[in-house]
Chimera marker file (.cmm) of the C-alpha trace (Angstrom):
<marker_set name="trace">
<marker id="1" x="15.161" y="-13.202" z="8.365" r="1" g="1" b="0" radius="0.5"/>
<marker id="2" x="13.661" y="-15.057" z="11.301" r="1" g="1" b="0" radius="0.5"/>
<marker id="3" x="9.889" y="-15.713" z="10.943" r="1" g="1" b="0" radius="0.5"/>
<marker id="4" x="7.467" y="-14.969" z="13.392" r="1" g="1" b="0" radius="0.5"/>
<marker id="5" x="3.844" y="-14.911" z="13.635" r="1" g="1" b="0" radius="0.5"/>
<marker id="6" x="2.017" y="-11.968" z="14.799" r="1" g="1" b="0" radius="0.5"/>
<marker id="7" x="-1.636" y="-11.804" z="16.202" r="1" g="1" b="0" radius="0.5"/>
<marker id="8" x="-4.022" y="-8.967" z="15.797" r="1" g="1" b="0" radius="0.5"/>
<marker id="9" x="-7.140" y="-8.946" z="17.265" r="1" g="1" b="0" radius="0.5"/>
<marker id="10" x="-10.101" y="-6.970" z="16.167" r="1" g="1" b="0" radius="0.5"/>
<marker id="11" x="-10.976" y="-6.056" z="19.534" r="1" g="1" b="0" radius="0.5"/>
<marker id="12" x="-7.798" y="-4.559" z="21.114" r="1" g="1" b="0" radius="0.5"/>
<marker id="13" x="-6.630" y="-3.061" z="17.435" r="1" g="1" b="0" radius="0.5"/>
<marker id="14" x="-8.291" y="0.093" z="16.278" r="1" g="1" b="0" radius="0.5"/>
<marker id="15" x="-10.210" y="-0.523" z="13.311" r="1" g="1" b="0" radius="0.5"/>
<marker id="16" x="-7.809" y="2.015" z="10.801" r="1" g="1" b="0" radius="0.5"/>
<marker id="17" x="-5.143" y="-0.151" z="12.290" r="1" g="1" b="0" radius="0.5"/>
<marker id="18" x="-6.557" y="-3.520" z="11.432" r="1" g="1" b="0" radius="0.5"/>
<marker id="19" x="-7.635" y="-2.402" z="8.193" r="1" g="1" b="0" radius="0.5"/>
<marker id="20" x="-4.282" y="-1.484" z="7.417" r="1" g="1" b="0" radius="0.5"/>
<marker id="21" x="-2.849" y="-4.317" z="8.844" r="1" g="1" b="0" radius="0.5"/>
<marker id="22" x="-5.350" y="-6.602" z="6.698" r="1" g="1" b="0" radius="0.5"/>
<marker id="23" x="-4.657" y="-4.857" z="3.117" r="1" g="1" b="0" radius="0.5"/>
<marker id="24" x="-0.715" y="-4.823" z="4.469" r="1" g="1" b="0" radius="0.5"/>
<marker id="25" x="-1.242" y="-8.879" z="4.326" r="1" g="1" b="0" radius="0.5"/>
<marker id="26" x="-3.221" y="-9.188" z="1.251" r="1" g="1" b="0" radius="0.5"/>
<marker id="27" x="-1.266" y="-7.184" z="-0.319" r="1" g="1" b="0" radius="0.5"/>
<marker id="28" x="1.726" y="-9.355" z="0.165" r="1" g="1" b="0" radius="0.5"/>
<marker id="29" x="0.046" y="-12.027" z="-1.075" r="1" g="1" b="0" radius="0.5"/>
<marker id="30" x="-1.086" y="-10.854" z="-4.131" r="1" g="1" b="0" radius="0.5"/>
<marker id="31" x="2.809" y="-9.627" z="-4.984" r="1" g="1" b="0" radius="0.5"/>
<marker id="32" x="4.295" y="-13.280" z="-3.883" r="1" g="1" b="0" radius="0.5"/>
<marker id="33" x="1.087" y="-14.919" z="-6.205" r="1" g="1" b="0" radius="0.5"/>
<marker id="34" x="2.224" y="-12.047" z="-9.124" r="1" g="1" b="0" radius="0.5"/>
<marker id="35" x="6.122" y="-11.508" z="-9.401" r="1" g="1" b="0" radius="0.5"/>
<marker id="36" x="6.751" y="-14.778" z="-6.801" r="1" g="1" b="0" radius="0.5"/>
<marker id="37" x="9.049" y="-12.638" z="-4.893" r="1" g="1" b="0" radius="0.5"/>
<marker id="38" x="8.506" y="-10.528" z="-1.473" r="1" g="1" b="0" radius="0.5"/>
<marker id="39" x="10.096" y="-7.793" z="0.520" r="1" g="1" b="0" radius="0.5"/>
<marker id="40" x="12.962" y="-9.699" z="1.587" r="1" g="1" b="0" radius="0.5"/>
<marker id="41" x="14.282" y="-10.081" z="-1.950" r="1" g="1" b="0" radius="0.5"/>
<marker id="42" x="18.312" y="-9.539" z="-2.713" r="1" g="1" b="0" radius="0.5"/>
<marker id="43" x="18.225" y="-9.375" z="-6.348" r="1" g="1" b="0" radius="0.5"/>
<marker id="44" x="17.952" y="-5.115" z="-5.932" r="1" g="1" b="0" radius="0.5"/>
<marker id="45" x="20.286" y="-2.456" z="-5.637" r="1" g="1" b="0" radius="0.5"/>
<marker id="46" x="19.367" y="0.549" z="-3.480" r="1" g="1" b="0" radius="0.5"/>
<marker id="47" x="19.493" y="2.825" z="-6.646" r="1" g="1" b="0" radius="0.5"/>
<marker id="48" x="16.407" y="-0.143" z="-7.915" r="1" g="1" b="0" radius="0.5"/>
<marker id="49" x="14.931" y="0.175" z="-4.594" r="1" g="1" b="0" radius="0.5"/>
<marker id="50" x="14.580" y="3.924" z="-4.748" r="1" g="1" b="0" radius="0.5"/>
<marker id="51" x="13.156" y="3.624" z="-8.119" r="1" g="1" b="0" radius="0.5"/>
<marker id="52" x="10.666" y="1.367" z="-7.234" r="1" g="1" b="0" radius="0.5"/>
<marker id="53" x="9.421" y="3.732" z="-4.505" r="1" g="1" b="0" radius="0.5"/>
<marker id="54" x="9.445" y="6.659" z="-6.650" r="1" g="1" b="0" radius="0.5"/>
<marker id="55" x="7.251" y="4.937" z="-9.083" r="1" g="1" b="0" radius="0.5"/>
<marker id="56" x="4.926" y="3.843" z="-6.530" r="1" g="1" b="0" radius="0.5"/>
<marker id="57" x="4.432" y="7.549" z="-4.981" r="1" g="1" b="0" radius="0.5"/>
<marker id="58" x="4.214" y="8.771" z="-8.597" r="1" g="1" b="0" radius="0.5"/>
<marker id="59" x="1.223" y="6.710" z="-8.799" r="1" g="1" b="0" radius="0.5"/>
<marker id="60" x="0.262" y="7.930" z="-5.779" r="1" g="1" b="0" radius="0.5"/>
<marker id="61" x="0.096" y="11.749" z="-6.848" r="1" g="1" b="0" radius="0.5"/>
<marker id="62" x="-2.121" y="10.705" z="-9.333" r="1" g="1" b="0" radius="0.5"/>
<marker id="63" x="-4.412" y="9.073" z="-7.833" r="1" g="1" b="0" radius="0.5"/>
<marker id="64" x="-4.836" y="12.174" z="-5.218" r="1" g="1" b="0" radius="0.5"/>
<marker id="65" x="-5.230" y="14.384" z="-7.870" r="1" g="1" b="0" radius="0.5"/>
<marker id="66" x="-8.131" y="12.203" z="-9.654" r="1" g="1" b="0" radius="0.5"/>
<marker id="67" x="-9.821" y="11.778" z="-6.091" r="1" g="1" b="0" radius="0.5"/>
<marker id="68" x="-8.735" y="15.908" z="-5.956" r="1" g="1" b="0" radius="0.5"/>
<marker id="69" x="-10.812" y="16.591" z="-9.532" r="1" g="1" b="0" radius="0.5"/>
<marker id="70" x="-13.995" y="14.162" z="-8.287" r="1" g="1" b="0" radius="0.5"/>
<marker id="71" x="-14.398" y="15.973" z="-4.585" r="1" g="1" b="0" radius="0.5"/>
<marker id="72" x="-13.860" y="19.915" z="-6.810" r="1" g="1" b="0" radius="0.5"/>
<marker id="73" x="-16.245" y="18.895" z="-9.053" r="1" g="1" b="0" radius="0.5"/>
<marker id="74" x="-18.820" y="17.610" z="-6.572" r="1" g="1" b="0" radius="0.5"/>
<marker id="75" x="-18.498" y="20.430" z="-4.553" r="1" g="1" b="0" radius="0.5"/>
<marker id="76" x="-18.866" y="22.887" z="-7.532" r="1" g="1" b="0" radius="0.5"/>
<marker id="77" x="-22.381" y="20.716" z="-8.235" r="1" g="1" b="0" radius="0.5"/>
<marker id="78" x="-23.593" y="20.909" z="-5.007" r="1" g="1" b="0" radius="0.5"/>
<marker id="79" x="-23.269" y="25.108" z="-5.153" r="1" g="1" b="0" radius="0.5"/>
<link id1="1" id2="2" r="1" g="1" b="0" radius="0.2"/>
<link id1="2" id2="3" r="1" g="1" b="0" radius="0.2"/>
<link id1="3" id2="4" r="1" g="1" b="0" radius="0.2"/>
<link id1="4" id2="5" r="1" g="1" b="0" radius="0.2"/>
<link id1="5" id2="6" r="1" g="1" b="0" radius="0.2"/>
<link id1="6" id2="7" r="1" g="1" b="0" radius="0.2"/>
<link id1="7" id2="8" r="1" g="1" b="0" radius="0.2"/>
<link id1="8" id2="9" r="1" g="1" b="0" radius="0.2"/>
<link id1="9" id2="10" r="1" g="1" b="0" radius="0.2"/>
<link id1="10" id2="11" r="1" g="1" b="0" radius="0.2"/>
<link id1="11" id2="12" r="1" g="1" b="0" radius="0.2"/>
<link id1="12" id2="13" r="1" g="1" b="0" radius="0.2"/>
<link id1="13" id2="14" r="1" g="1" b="0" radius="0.2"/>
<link id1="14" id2="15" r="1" g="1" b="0" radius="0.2"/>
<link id1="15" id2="16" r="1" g="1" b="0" radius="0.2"/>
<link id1="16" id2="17" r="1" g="1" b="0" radius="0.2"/>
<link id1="17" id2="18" r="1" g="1" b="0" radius="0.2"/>
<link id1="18" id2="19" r="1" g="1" b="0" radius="0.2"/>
<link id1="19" id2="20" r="1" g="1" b="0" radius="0.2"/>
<link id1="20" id2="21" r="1" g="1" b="0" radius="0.2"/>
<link id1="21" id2="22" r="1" g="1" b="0" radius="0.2"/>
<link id1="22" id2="23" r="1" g="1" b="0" radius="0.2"/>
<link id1="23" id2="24" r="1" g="1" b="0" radius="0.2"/>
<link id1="24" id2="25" r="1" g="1" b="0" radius="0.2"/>
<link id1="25" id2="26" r="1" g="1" b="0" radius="0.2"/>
<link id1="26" id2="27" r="1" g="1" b="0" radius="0.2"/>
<link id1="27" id2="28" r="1" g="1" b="0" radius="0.2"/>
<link id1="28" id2="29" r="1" g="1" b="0" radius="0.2"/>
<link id1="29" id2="30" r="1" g="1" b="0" radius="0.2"/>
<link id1="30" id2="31" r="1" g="1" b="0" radius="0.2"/>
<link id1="31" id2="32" r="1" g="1" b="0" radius="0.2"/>
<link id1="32" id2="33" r="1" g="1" b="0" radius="0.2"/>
<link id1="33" id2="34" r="1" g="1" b="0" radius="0.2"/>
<link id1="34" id2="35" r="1" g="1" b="0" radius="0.2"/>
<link id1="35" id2="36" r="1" g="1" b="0" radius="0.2"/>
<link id1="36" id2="37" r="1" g="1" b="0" radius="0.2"/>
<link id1="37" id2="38" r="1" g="1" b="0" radius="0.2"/>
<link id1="38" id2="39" r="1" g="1" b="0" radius="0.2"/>
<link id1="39" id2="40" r="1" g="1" b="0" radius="0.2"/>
<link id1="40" id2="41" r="1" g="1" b="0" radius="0.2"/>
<link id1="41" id2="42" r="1" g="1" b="0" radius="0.2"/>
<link id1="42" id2="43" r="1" g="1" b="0" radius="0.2"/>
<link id1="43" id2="44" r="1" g="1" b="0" radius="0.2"/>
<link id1="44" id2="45" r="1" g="1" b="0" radius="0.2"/>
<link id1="45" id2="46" r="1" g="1" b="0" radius="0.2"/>
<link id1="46" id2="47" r="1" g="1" b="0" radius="0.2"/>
<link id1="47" id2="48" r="1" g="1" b="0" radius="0.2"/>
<link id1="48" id2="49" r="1" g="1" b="0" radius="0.2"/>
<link id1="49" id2="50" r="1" g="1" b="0" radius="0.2"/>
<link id1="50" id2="51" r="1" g="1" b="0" radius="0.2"/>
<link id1="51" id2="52" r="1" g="1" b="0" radius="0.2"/>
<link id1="52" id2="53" r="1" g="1" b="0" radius="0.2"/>
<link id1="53" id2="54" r="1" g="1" b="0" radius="0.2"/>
<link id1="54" id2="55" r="1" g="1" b="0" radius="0.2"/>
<link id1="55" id2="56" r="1" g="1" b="0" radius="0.2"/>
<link id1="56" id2="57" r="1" g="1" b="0" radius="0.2"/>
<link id1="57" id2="58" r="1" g="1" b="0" radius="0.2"/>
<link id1="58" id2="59" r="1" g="1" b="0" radius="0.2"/>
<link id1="59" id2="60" r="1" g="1" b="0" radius="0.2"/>
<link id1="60" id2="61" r="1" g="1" b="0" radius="0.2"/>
<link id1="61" id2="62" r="1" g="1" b="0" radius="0.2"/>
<link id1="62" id2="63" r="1" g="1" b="0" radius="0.2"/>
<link id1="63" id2="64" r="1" g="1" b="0" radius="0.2"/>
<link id1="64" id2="65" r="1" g="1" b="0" radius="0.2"/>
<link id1="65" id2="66" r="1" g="1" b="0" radius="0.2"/>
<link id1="66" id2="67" r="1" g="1" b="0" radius="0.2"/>
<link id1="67" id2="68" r="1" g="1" b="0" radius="0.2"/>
<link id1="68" id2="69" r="1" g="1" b="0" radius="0.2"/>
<link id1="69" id2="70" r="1" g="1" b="0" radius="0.2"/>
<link id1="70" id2="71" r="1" g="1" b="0" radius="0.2"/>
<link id1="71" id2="72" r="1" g="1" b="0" radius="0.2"/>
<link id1="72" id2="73" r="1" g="1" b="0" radius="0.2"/>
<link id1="73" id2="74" r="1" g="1" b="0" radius="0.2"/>
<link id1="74" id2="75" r="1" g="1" b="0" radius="0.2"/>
<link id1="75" id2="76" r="1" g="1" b="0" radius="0.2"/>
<link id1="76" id2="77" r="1" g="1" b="0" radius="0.2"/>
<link id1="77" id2="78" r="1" g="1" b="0" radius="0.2"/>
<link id1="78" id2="79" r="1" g="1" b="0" radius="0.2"/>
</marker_set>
C-alpha cells in the first residue's frame, strides 16, 4: 500500500476530530511496538478478521455497561 503523509492541523480540525485522529495514531503505535504487526497485515483470513472485531466490540459492551452501572449509581446518590 502506497504511503502517504497526512497533515492535521489543530486549527482547521474540530477538536473530537483531532482527538480521534491523535488516539487513531497512538494507537497504532502502541500495536506495531506490541504484536510488531499493523493493519496492513496478510497473515489473516476474513473468518480471523471478523473474530478479531467481534472480540473487540465484546469488550466494548462491557465497558458501556460498567460506565452504564457508575452513571445509575451516581444518579441514584444524587436523589
Amino acid at each position: 500500500m502506497e504511503k502517504e503523509n497526512i497533515t492535521i492541523s489543530r486549527e482547521t480540525t474540530d477538536s473530537v476530530v483531532f482527538s480521534i485522529i491523535k488516539q487513531f495514531q497512538q494507537r497504532s503505535e502502541v500495536g506495531m511496538a506490541k504484536y510488531g504487526v499493523n493493519l496492513d497485515r496478510t497473515d489473516l483470513t476474513m473468518l480471523q478478521w471478523i473474530q478479531h472485531a467481534q472480540e473487540e466490540h465484546m469488550d466494548a459492551i462491557l465497558y458501556l455497561e460498567k460506565i452504564k452501572q457508575i452513571e445509575q449509581n451516581r444518579l441514584k446518590l444524587s436523589e
